[in-house]
CHARMM internal coordinates of N, CA and C (Angstrom, degrees):
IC EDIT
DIST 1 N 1 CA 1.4552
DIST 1 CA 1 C 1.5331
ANGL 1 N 1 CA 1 C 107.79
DIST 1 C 2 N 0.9691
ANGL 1 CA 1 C 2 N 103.79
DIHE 1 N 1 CA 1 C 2 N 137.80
DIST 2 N 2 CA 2.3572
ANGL 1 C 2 N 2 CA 109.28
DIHE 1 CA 1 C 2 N 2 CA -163.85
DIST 2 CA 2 C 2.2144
ANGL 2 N 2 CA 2 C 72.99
DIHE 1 C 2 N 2 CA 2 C -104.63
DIST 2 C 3 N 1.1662
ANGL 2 CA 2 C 3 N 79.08
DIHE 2 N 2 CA 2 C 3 N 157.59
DIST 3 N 3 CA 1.5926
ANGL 2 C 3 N 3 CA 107.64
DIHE 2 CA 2 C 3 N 3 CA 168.45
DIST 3 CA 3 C 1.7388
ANGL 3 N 3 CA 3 C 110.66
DIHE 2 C 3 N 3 CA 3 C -68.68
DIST 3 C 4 N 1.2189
ANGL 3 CA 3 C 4 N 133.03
DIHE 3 N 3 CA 3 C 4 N -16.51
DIST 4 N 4 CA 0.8515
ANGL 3 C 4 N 4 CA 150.66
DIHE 3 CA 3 C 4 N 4 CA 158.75
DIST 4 CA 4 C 2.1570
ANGL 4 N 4 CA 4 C 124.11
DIHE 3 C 4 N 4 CA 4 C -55.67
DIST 4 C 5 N 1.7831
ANGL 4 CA 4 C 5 N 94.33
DIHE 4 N 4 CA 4 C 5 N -43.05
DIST 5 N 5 CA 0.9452
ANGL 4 C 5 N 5 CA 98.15
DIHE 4 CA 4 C 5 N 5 CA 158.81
DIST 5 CA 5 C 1.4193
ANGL 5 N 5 CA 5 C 135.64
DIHE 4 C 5 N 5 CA 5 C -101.15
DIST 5 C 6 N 1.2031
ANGL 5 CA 5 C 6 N 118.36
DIHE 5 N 5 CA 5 C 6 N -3.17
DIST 6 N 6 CA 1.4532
ANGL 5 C 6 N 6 CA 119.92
DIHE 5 CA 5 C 6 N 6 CA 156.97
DIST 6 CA 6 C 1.5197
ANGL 6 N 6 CA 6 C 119.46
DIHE 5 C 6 N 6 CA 6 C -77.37
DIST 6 C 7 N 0.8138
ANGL 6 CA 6 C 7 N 118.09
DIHE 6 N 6 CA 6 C 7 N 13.94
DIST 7 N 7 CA 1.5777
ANGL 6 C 7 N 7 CA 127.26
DIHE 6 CA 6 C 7 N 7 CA 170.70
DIST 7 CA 7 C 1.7027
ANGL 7 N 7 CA 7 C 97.48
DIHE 6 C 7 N 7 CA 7 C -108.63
DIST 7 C 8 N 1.0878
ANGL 7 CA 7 C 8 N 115.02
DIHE 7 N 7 CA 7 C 8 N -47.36
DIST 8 N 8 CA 1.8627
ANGL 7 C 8 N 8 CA 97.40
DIHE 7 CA 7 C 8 N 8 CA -165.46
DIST 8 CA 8 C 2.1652
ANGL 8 N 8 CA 8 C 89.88
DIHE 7 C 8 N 8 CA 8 C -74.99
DIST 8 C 9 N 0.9745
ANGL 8 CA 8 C 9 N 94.83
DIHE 8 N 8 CA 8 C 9 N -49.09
DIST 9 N 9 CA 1.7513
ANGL 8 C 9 N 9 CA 88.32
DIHE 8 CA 8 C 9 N 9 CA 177.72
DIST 9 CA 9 C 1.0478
ANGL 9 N 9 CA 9 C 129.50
DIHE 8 C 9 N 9 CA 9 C -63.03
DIST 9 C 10 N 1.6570
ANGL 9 CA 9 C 10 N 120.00
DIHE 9 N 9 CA 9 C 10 N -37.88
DIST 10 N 10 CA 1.0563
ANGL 9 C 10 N 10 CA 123.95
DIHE 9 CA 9 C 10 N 10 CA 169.74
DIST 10 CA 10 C 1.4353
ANGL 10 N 10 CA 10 C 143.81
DIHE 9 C 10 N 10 CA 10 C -56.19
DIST 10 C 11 N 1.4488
ANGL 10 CA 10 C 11 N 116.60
DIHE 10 N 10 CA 10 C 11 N -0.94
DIST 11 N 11 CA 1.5840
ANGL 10 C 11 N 11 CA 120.27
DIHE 10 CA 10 C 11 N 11 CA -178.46
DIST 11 CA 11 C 2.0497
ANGL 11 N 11 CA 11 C 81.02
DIHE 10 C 11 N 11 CA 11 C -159.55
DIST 11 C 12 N 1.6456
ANGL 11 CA 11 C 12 N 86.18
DIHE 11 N 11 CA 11 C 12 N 123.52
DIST 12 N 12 CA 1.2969
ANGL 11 C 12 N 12 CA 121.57
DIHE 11 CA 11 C 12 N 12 CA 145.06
DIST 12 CA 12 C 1.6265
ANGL 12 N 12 CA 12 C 134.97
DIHE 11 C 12 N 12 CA 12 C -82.67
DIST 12 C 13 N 1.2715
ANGL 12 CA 12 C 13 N 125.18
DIHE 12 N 12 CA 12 C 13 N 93.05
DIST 13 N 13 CA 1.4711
ANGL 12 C 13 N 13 CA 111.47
DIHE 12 CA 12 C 13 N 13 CA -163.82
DIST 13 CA 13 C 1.3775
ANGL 13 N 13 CA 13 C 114.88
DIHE 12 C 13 N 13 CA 13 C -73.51
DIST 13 C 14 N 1.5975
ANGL 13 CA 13 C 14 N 120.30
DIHE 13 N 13 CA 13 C 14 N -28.73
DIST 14 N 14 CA 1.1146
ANGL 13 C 14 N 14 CA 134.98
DIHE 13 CA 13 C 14 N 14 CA 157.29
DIST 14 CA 14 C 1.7901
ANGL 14 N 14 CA 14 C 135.42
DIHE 13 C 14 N 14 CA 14 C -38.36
DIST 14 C 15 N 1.4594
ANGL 14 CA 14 C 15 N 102.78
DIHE 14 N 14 CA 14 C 15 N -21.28
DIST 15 N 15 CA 1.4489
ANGL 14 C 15 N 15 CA 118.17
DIHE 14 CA 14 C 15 N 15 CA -178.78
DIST 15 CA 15 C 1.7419
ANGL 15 N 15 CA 15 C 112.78
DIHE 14 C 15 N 15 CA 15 C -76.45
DIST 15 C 16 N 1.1213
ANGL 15 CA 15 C 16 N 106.12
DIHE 15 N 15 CA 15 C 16 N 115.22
DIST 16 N 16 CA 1.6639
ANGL 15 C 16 N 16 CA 98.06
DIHE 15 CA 15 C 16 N 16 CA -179.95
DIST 16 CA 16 C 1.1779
ANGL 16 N 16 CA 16 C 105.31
DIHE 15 C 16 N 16 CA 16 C -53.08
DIST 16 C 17 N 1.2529
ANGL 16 CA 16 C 17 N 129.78
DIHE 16 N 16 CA 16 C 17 N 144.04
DIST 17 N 17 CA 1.9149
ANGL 16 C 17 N 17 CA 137.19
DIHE 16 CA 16 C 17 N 17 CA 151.87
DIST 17 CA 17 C 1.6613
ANGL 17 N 17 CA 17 C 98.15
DIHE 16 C 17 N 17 CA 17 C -108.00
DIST 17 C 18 N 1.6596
ANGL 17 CA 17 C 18 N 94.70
DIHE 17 N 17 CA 17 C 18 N 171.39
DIST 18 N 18 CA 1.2164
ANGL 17 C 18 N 18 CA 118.52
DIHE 17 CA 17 C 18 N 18 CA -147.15
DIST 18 CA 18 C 1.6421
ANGL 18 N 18 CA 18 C 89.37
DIHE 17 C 18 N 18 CA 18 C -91.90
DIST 18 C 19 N 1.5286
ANGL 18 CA 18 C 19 N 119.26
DIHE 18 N 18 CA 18 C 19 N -39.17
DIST 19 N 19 CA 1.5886
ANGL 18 C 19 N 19 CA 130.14
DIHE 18 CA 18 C 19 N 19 CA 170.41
DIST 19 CA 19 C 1.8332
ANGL 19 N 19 CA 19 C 117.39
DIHE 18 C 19 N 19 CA 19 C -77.83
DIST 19 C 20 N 1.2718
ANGL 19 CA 19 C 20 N 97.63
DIHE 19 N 19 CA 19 C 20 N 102.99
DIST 20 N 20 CA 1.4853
ANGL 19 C 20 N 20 CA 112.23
DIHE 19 CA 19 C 20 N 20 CA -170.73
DIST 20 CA 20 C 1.6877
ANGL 20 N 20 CA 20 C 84.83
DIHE 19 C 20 N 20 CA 20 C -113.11
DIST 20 C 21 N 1.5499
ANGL 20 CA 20 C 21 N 108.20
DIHE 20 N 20 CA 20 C 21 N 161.19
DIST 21 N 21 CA 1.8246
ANGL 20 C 21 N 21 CA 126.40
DIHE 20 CA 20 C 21 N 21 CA 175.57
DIST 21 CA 21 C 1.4201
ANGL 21 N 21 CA 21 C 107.61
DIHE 20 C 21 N 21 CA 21 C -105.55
DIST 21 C 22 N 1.6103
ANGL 21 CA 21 C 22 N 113.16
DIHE 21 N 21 CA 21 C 22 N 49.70
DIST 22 N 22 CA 1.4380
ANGL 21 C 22 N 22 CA 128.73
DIHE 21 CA 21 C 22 N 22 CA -179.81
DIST 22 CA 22 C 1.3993
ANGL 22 N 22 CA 22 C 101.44
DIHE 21 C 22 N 22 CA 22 C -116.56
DIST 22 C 23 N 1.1253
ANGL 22 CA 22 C 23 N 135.54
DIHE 22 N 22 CA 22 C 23 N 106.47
DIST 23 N 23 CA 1.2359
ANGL 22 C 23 N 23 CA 113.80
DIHE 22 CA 22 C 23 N 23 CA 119.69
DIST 23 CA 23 C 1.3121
ANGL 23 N 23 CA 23 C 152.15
DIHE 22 C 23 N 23 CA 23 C 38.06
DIST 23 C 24 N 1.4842
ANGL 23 CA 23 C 24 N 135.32
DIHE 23 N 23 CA 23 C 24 N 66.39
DIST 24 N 24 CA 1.8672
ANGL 23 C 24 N 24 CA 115.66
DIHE 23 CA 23 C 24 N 24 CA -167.62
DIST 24 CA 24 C 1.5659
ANGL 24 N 24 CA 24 C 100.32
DIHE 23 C 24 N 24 CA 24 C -98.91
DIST 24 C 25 N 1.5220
ANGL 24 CA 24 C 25 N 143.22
DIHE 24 N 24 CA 24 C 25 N -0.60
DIST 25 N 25 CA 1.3184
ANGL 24 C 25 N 25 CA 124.29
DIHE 24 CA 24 C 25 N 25 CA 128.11
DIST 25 CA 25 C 1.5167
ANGL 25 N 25 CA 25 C 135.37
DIHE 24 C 25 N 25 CA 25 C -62.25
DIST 25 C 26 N 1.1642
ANGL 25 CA 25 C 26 N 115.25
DIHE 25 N 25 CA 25 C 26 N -43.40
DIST 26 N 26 CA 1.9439
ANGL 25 C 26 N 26 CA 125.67
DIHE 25 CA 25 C 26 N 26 CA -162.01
DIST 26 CA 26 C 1.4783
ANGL 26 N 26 CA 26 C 99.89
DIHE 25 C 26 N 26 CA 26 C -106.49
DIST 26 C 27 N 1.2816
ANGL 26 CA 26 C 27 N 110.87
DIHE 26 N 26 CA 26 C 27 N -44.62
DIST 27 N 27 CA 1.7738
ANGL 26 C 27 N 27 CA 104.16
DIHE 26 CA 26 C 27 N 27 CA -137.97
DIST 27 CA 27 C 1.1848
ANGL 27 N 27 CA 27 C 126.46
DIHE 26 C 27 N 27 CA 27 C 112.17
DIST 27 C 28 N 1.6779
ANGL 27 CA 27 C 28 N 100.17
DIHE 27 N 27 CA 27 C 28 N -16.81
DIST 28 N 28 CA 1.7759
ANGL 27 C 28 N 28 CA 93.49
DIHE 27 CA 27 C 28 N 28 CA -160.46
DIST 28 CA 28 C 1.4355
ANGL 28 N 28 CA 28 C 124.92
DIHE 27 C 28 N 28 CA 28 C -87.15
DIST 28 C 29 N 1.0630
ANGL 28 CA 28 C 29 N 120.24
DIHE 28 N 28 CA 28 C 29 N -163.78
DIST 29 N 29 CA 1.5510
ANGL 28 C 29 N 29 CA 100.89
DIHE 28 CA 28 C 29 N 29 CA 179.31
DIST 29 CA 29 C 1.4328
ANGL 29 N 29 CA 29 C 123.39
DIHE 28 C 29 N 29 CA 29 C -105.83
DIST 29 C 30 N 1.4237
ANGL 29 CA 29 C 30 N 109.04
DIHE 29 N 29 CA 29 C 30 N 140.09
DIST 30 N 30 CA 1.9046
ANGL 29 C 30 N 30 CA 124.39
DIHE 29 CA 29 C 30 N 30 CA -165.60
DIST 30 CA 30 C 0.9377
ANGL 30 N 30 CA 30 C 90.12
DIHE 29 C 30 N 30 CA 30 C -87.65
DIST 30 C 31 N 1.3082
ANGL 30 CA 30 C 31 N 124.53
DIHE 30 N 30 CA 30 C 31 N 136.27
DIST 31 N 31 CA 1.7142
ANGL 30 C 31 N 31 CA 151.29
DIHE 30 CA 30 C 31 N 31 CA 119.67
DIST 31 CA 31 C 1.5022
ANGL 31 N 31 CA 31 C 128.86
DIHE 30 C 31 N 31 CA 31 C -71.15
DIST 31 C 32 N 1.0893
ANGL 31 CA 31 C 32 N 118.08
DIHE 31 N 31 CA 31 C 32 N 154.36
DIST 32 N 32 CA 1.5501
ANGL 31 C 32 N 32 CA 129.70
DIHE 31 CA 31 C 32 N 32 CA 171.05
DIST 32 CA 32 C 1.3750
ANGL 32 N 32 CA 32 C 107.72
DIHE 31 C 32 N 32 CA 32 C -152.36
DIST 32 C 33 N 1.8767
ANGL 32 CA 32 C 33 N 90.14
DIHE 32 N 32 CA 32 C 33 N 132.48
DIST 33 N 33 CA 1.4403
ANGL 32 C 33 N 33 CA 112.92
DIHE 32 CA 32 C 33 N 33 CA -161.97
DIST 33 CA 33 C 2.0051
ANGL 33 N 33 CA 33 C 92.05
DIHE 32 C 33 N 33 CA 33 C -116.00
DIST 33 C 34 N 1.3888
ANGL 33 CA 33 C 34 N 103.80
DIHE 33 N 33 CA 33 C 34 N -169.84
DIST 34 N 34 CA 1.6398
ANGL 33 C 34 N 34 CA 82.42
DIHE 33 CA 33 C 34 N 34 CA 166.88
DIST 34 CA 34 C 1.7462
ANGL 34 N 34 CA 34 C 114.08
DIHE 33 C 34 N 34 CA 34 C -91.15
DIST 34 C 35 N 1.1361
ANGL 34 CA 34 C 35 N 116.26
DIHE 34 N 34 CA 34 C 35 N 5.84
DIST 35 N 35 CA 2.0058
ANGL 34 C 35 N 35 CA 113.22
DIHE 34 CA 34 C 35 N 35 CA 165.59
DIST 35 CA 35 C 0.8729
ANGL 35 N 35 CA 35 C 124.35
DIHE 34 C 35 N 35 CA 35 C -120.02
DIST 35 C 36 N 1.5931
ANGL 35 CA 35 C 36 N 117.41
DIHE 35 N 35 CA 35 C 36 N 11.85
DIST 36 N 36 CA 1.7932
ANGL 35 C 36 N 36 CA 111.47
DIHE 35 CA 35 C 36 N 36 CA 170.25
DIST 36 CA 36 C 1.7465
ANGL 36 N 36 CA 36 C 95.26
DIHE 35 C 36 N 36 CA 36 C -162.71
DIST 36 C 37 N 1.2483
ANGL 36 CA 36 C 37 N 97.78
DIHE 36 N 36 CA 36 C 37 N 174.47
DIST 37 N 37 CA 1.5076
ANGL 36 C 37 N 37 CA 118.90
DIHE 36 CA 36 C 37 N 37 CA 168.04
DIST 37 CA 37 C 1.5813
ANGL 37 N 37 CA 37 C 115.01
DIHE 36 C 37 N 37 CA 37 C -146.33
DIST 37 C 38 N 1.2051
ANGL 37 CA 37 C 38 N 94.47
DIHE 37 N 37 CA 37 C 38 N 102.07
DIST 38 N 38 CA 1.5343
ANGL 37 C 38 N 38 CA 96.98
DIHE 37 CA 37 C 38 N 38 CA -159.04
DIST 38 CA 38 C 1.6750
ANGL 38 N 38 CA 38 C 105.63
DIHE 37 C 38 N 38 CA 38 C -141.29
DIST 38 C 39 N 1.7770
ANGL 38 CA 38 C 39 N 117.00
DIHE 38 N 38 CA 38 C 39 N 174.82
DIST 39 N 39 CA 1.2367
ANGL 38 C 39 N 39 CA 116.63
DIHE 38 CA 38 C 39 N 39 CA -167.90
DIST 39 CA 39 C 1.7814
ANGL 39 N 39 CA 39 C 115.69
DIHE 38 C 39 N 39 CA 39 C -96.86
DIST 39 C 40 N 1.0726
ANGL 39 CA 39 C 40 N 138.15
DIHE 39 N 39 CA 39 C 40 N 130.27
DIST 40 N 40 CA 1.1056
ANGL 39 C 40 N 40 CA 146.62
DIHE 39 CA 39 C 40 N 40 CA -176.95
DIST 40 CA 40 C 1.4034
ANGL 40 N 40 CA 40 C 103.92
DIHE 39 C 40 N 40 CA 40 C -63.89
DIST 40 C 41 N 1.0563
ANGL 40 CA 40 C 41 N 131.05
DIHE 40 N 40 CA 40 C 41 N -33.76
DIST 41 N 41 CA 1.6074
ANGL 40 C 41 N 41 CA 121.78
DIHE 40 CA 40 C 41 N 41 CA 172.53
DIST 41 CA 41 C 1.2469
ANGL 41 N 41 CA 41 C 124.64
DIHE 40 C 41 N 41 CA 41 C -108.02
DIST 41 C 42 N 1.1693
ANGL 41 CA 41 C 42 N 140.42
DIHE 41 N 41 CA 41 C 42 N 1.90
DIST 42 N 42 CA 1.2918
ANGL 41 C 42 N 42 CA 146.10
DIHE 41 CA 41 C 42 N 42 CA 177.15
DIST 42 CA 42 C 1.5594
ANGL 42 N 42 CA 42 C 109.91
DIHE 41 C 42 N 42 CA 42 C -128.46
DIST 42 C 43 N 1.3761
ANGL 42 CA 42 C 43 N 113.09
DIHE 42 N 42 CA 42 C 43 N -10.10
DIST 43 N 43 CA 1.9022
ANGL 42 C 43 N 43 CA 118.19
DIHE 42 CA 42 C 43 N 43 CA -167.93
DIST 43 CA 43 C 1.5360
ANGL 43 N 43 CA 43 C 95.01
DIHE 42 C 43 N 43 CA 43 C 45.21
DIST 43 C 44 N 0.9812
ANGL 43 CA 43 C 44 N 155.16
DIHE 43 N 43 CA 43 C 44 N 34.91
DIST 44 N 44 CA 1.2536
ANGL 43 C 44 N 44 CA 124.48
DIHE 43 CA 43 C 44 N 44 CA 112.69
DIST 44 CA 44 C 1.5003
ANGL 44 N 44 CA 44 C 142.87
DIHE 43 C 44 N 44 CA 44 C -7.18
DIST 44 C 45 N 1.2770
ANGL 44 CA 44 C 45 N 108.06
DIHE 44 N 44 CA 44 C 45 N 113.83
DIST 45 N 45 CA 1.9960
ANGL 44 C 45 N 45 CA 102.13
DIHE 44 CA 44 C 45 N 45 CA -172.42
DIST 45 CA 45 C 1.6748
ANGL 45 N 45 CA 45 C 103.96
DIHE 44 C 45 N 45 CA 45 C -98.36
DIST 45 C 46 N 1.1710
ANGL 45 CA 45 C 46 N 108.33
DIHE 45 N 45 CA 45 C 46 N 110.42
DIST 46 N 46 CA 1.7310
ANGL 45 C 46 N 46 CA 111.73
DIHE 45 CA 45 C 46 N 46 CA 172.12
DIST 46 CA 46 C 0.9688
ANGL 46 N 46 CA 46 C 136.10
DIHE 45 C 46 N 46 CA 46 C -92.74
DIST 46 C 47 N 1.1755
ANGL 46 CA 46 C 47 N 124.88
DIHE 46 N 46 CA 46 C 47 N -11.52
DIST 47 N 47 CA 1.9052
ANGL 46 C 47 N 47 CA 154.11
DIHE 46 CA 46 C 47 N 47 CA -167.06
DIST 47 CA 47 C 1.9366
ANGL 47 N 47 CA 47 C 104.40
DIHE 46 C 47 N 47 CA 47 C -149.88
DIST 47 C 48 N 0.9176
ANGL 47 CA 47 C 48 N 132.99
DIHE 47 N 47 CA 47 C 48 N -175.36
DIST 48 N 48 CA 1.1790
ANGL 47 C 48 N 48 CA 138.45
DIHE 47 CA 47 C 48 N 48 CA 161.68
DIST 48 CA 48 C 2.1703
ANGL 48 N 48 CA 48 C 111.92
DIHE 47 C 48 N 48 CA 48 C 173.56
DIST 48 C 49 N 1.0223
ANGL 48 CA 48 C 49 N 86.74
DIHE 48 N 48 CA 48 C 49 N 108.97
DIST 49 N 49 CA 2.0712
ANGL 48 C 49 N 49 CA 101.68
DIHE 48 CA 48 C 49 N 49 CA -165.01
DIST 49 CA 49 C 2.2129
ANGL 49 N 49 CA 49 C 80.01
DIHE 48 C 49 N 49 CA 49 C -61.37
DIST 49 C 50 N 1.2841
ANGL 49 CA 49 C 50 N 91.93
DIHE 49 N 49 CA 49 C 50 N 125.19
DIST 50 N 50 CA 1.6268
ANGL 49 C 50 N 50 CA 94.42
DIHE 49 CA 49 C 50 N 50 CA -171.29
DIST 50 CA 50 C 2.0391
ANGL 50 N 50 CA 50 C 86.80
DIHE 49 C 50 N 50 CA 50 C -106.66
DIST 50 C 51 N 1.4164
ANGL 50 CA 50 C 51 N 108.53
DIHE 50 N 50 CA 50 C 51 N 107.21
DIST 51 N 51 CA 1.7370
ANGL 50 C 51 N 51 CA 99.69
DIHE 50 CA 50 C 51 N 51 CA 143.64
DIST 51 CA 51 C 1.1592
ANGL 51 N 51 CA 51 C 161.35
DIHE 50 C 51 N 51 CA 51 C -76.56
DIST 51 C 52 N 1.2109
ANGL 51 CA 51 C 52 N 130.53
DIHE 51 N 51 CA 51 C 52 N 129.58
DIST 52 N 52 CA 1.4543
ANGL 51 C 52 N 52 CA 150.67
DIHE 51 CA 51 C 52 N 52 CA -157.67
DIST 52 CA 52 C 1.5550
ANGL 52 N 52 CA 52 C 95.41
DIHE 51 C 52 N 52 CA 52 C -82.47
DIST 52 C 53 N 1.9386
ANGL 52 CA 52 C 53 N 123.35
DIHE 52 N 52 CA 52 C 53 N 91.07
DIST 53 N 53 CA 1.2679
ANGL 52 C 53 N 53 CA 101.07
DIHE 52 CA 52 C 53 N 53 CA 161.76
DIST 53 CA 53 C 1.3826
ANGL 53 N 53 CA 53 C 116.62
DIHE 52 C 53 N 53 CA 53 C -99.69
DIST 53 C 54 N 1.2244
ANGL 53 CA 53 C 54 N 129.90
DIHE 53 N 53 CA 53 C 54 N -2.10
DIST 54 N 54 CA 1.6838
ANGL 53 C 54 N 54 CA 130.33
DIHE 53 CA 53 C 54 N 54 CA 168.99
DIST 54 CA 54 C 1.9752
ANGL 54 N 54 CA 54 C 89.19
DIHE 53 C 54 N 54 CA 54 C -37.88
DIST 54 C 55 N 1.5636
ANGL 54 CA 54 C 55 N 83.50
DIHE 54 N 54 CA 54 C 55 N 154.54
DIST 55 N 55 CA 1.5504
ANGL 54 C 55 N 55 CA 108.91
DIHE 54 CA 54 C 55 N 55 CA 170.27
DIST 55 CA 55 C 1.5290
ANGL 55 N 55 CA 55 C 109.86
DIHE 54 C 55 N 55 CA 55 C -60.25
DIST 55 C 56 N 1.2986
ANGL 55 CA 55 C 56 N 145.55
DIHE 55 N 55 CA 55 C 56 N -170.32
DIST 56 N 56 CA 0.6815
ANGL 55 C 56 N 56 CA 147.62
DIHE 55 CA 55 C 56 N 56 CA 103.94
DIST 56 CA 56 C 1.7741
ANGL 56 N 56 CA 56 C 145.68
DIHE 55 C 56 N 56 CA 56 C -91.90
DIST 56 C 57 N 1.3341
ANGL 56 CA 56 C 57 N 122.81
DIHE 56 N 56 CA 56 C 57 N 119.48
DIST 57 N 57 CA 1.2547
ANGL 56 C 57 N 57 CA 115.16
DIHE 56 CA 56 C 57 N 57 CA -167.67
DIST 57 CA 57 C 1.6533
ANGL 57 N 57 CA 57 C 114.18
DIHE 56 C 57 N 57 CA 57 C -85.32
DIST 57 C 58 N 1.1895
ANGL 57 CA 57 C 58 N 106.72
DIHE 57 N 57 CA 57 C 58 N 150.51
DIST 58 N 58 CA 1.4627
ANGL 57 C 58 N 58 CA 105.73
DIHE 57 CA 57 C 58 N 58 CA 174.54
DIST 58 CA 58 C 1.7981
ANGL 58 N 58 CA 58 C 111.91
DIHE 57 C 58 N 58 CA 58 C -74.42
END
COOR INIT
IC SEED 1 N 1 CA 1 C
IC BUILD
C-alpha cells in the first residue's frame, strides 16, 4: 500500500461522526477557533481549550 493509497481509503466523507456544526440548543451553526467551540447564534460554549498555567517541572 503507497501512502498515496491510504489517503483515498483512508477517510470516508460519507460516514456520520459524532461532531456535527449544529447546534444542541438553536440549530445554529458551531465554530471552532483555537479557545472555544461554540455556537454563532446563541454563544453557546461546547468545547473550551482549558490552560495549564502551573510551571512545569522536569
Amino acid at each position: 500500500m503507497t501512502l498515496s493509497d491510504s489517503y483515498a481509503t483512508g477517510f470516508d466523507e460519507d460516514v456520520p461522526s459524532e461532531l456535527t456544526n449544529q447546534c444542541p440548543r438553536c440549530g445554529g451553526l458551531v465554530t471552532t477557533n483555537v479557545i472555544e467551540t461554540s455556537c454563532e447564534d446563541c454563544d453557546l460554549v461546547i468545547d473550551e481549550q482549558q490552560t495549564n498555567h502551573r510551571p512545569e517541572f522536569a
